[in-house]
VOGU-3710 file (C-alpha; in Angstrom, 3 decimals, decimal comma):
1> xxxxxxxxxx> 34,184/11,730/26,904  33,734/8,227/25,412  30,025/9,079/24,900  30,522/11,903/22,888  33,828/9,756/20,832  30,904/6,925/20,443  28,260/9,834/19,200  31,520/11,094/16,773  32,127/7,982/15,426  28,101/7,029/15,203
11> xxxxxxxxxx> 27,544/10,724/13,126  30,388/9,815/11,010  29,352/6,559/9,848  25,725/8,178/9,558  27,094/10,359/7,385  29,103/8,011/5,116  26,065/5,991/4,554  23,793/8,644/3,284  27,154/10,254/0,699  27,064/6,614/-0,487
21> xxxxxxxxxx> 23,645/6,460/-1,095  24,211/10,252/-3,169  22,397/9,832/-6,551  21,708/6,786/-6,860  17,800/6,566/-7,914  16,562/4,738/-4,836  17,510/5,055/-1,205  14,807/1,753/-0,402  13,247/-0,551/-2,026  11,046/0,648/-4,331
31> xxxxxxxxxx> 9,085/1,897/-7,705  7,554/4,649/-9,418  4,937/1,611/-9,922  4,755/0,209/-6,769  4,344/4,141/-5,493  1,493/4,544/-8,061  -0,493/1,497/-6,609  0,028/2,778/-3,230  -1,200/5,891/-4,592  -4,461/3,919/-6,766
41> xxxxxxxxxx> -5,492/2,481/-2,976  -6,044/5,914/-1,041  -8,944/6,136/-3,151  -10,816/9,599/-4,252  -8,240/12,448/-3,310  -8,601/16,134/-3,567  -7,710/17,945/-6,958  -5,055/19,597/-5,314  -3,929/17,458/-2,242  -1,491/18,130/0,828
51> xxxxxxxxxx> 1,243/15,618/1,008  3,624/14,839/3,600  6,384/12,646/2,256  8,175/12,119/5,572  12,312/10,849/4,831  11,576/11,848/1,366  15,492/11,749/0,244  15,976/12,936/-2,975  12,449/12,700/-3,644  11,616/10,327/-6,284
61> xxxxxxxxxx> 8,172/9,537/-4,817  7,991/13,131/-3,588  8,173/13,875/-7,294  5,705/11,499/-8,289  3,136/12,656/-6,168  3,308/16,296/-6,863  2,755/15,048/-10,532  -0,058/12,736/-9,912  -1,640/12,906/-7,193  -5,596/13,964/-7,539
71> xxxxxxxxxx> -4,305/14,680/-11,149  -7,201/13,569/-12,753  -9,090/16,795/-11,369  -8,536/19,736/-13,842  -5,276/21,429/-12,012  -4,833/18,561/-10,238  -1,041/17,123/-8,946  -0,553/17,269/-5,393  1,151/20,161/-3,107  4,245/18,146/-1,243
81> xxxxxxxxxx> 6,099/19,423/1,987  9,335/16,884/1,507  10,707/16,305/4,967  14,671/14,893/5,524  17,110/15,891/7,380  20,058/14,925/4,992  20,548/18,547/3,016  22,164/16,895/0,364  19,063/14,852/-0,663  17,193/18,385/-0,680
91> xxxxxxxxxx> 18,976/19,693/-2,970  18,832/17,022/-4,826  15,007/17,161/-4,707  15,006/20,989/-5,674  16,932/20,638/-8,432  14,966/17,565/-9,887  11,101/19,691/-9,255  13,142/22,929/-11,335  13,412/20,725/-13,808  10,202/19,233/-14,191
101> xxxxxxxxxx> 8,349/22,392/-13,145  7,495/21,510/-10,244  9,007/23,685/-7,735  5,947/25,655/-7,224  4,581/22,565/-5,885  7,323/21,127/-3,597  8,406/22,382/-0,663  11,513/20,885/0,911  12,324/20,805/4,760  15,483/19,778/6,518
111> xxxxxxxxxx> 13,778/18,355/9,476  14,227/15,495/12,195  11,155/12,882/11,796  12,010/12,819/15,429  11,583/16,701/15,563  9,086/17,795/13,245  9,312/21,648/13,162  6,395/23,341/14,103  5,316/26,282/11,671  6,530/24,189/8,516
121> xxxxxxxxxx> 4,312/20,699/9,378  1,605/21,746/11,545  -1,024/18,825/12,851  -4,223/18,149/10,661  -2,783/20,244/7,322  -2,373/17,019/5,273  -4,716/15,065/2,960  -1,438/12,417/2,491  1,064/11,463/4,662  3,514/9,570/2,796
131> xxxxxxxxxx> 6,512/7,108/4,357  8,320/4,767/1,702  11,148/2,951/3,357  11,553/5,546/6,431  8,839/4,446/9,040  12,178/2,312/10,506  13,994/5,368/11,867  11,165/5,682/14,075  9,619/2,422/14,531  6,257/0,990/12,801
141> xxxxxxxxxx> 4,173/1,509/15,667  5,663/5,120/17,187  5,161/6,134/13,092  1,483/5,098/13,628  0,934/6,821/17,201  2,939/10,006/15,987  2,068/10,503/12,674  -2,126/10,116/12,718  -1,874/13,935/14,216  -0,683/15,254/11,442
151> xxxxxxxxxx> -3,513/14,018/9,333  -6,831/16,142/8,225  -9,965/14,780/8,470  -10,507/11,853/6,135  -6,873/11,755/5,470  -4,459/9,042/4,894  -1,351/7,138/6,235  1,154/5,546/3,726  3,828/3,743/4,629  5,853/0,550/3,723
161> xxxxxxxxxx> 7,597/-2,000/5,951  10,235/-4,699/6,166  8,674/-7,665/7,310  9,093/-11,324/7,661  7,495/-13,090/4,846  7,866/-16,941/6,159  6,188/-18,271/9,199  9,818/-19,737/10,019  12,742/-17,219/9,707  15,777/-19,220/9,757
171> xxxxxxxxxx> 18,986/-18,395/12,097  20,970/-16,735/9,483  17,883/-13,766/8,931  17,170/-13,182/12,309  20,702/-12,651/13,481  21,214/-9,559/10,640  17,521/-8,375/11,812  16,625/-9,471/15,328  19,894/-6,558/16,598  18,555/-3,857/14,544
181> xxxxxxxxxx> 15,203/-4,081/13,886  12,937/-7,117/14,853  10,587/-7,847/11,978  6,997/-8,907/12,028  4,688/-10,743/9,966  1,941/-8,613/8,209  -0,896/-10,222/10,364  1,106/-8,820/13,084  1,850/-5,186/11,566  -2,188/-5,242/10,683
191> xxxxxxxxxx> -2,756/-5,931/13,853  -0,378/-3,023/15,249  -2,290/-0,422/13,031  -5,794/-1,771/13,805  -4,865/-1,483/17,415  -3,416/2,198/16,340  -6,350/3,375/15,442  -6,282/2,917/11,779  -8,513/1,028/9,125  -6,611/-1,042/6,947
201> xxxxxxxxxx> -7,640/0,503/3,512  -5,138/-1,591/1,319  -1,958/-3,730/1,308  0,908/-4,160/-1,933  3,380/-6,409/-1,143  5,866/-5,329/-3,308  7,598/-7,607/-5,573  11,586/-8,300/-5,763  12,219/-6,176/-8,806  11,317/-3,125/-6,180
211> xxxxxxxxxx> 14,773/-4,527/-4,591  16,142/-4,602/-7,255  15,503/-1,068/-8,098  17,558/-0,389/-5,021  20,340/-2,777/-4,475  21,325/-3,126/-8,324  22,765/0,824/-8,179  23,678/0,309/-4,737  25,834/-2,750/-4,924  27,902/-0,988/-7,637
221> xxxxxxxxxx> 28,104/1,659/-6,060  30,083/-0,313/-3,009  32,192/-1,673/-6,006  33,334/1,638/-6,900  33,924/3,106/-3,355  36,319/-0,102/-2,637  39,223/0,750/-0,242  38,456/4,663/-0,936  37,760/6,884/1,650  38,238/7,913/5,345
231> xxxxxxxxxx> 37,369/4,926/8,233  34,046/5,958/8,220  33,618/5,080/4,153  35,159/1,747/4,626  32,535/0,943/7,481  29,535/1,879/5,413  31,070/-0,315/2,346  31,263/-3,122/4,918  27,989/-2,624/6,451  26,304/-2,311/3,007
241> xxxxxxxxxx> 28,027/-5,687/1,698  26,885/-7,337/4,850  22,867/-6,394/4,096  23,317/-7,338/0,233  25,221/-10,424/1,208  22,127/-10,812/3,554  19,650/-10,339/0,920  21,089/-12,538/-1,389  21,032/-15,504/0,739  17,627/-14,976/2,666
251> xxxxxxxxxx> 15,651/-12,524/0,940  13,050/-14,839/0,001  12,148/-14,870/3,939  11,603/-11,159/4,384  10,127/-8,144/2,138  8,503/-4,750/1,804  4,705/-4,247/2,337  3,219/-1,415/1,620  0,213/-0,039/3,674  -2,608/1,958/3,259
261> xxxxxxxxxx> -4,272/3,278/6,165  -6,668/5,990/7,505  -7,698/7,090/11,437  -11,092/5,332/12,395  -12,338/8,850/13,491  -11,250/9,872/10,085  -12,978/7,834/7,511  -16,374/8,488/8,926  -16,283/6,839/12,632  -18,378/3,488/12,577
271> xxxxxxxxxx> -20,896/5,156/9,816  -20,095/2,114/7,464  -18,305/-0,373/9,475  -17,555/-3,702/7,657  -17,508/-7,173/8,790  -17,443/-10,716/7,133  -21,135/-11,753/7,282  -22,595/-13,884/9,633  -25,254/-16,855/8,893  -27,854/-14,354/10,291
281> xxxxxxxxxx> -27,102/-12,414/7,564  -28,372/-14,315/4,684  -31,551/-13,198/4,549  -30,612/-9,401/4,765  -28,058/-10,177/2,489  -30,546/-11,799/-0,054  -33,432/-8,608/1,088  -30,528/-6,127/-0,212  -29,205/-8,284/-3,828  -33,597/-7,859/-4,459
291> xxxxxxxxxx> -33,678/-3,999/-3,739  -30,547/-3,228/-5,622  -31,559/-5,504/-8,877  -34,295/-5,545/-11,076  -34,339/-9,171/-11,006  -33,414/-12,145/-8,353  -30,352/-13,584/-10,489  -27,973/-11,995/-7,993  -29,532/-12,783/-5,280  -30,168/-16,428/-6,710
301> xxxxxxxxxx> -26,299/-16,434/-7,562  -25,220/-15,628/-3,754  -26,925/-18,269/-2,339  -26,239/-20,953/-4,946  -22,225/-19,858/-4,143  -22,826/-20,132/-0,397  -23,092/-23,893/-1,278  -20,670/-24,084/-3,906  -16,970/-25,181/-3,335  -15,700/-21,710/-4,561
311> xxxxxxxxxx> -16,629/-20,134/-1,737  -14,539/-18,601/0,485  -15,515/-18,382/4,283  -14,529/-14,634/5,224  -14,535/-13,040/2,268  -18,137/-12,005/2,131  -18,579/-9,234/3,541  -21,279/-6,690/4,721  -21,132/-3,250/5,748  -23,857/-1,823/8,603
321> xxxxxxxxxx> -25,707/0,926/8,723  -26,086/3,125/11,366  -29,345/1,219/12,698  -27,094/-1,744/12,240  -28,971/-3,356/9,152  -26,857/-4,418/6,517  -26,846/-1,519/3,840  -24,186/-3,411/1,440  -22,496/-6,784/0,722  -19,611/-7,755/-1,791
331> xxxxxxxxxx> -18,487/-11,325/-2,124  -15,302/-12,879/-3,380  -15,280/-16,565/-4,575  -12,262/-18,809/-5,534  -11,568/-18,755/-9,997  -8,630/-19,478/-12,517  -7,112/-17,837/-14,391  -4,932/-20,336/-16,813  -5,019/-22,628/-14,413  -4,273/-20,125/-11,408
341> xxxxxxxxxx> -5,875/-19,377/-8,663  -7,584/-15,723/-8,454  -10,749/-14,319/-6,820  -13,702/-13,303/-8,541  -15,448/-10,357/-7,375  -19,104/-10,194/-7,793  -21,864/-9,439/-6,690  -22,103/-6,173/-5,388  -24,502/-5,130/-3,908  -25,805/-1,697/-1,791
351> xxxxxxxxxx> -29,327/-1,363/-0,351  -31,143/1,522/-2,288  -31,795/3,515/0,218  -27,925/3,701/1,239  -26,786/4,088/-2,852  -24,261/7,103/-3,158  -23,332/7,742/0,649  -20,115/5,500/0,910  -21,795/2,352/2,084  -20,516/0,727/-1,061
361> xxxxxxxxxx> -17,020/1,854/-1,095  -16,621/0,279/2,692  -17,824/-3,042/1,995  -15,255/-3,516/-1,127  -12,254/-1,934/0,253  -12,519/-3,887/3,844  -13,502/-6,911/1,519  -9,605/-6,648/-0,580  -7,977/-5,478/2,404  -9,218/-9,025/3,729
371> xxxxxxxxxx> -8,351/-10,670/0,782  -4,930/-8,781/0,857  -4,430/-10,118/4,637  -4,803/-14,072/3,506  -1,999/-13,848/1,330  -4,486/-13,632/-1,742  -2,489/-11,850/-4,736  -5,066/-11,672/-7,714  -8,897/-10,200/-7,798  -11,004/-10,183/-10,888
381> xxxxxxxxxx> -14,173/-8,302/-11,890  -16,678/-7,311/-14,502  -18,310/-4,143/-13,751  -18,514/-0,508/-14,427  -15,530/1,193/-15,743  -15,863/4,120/-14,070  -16,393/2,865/-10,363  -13,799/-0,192/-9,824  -10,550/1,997/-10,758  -10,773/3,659/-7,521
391> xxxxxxxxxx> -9,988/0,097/-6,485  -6,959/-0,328/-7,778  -8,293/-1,856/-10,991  -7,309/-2,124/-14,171  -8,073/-3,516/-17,693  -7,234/-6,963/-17,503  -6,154/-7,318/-20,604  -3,233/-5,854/-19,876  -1,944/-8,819/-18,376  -3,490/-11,192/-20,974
401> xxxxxxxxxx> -6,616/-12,000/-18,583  -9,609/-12,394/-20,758  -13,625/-13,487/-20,046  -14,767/-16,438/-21,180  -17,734/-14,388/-23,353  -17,826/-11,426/-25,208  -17,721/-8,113/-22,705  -15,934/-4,658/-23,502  -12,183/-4,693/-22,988  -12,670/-1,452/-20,208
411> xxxxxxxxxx> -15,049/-3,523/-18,105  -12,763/-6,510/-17,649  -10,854/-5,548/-14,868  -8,227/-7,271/-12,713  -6,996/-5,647/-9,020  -2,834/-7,300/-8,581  -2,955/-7,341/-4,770  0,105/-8,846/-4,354  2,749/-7,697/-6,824  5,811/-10,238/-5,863
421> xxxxxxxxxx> 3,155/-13,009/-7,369  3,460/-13,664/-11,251  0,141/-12,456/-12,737  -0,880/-15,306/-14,531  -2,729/-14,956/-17,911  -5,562/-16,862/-20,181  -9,123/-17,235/-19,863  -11,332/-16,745/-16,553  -12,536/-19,968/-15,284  -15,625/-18,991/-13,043
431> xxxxxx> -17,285/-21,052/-10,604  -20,258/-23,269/-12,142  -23,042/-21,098/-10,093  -22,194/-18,139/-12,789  -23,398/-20,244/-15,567  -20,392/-19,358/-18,189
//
């Protein structure tokens, strides 16, 4: 009897928390930006691709996706199967993809993440499986276990994550997290997913305005459900006022991450698996920068940064062929931007015989994941407009970054890896080995 009164009471409260949350445009921290970088890291997708969002809500990224995703494919947009179990937030959903014509292109499912329903999500039907602000119901690392079966081959795991974002969390943040949900670093949730199973394809940390997205609406929301409503009400109100109370006092020591992951088995086994490079790598290293170039400069360049004070121990990196030769390298070295610190991406480099087969793509995304990990927040590079995008990357200009020498606007690019981080702007300061 007093477990069911404590499962009465426990449903009721549930329920009070989710009609408070009703309409409002966020039910976690969050963007429509921070969902579109997210989106930028998966990398190459299918012009029509299968998305799970997975405690979709109302379904403002649900919505997204269906829009964008693999939309730059004629008939492109994504086909979403929106998973909660709150019916409410459905309908919600439903209505919002009527009017945007795009109910032919979500379907929504009252489901248990718990209880996934066989016949409507089946294992290995989806290209995406999406998780913003939901992987806590079921726990970071039973998400990763439970979730990689319902990806298809080369697909890919999205989720985000509360986690600590000082080595030190005082007293006050660990007693509102340690009871509920014990937070970890990101070293430590990388870790989790690389013991998972999963290659870390690309980390956003997103920024406090994503909070604020959330907690703005919500907090007067609270104000306007003051002493209304039945027991239940009043103990979601409190609840709620506790976590922004919490938030407003330590929430420089915790935050979202975002993370961008897919199955080892998935992305191609060990066909391009990249490492930082060794010092028996140099001279492979230099062999490939002389295949791929028509002249030694970039090879010249690596080696004159190897002994420069820009450089960066771990962030060059190689990826292997299958006979275990290096097939590509990519480097990152330390430059300013107005004063600054940033990374400068260059060279890149991929062994002829390996050009066009993914070798690459490897090196560079295990080379910003890397850069992601060691808390760096902003990558710069000058190449080809149509390849770095897949990156992440965008004009720099848009945040006022410019080269120190004429180039095309398009093929200045900057890659934000860490949006809580003020992009600084000005001119790129390069290390001296570039010569500009």
């Amino acid at each position: 009897m007093t477990d069911n009164l404590h499962d009465t009471d426990h449903n009721a409260f549930f329920e009070a928390f989710l009609t408070l949350h009703h309409g409002l445009p966020r039910q976690a921290p969050g963007s429509d930006a921070s969902t579109r970088r997210l989106l930028s890291l998966c990398g190459p997708l299918p012009a029509r691709p299968r998305v799970l969002d997975l405690g979709c809500g109302p379904g403002r990224s649900a919505l997204l996706l269906a829009a964008e995703a693999g939309a730059s494919a004629p008939g492109g947009g994504a086909e979403v199967t929106a998973v909660d179990l709150h019916a409410p937030f459905l309908d919600e959903l439903r209505a919002a993809a009527a009017a945007r014509g795009l109910a032919d292109r979500v379907r929504a499912v009252q489901a248990d993440m718990n209880a996934l329903p066989a016949g409507e999500v089946e294992d290995g039907s989806f290209d995406l499986v999406w998780a913003e602000g939901s992987a806590y119901i079921l726990g970071f690392d039973t998400a990763l276990a439970r979730w990689k079966r319902l990806l298809a081959p080369g697909g890919t795991l999205v989720l985000t994550e509360c986690e600590w974002t000082v080595d030190e969390p005082s007293a006050g943040a660990r007693a509102f997290w340690d009871p509920q949900y014990p937070l970890r670093s990101t070293a430590g949730n990388v870790a989790a997913a690389r013991a998972a199973g999963y290659r870390v394809l690309g980390i956003h940390h997103l920024p406090g305005s994503d909070w604020d997205e959330y907690y703005g609406p919500l907090a007067e929301r609270v104000r306007d459900r003051d002493g209304d409503g039945s027991p239940a009400m009043a103990r979601a109100v409190a609840a709620t006022r506790e976590e922004l109370d919490v938030r407003a006092r330590h929430g420089h020591e915790y935050g979202y991450t975002g993370y961008v992951l897919q199955p080892v088995e998935a992305s191609g086994g060990d066909a391009w698996p990249a490492r930082p490079e060794t010092a028996a790598d140099a001279p492979a290293v230099r062999a490939v920068h002389l295949a791929a170039f028509e002249t030694p400069l970039e090879a010249d360049l690596v080696d004159a940064l190897r002994a420069d004070g820009s450089w960066l121990p771990g962030l060059s990196y190689v990826a292997e062929a299958p006979d275990g030769s290096v097939a590509a390298h990519a480097l990152l070295t330390r430059c300013e931007v107005g004063g600054a610190a940033a990374l400068a991406l260059a060279p890149v480099a991929v062994d002829p015989a390996y050009q066009r087969s993914g070798a690459g793509t490897a090196v560079v995304r295990a080379l910003l994941a890397a850069a992601g990990e060691r808390g760096e927040s902003l990558v710069l590079v000058l190449g080809h407009p149509a390849y770095y995008p897949r990156f992440g990357f965008v004009p720099a200009s848009r945040f006022g970054i410019r080269a120190p020498f004429e180039a095309p606007d398009e093929a200045v690019m900057a890659l934000v890896l860490d949006g809580s981080v003020p992009v600084p702007a000005g001119t790129i300061a390069y290390p001296a080995p570039f010569g500009v």
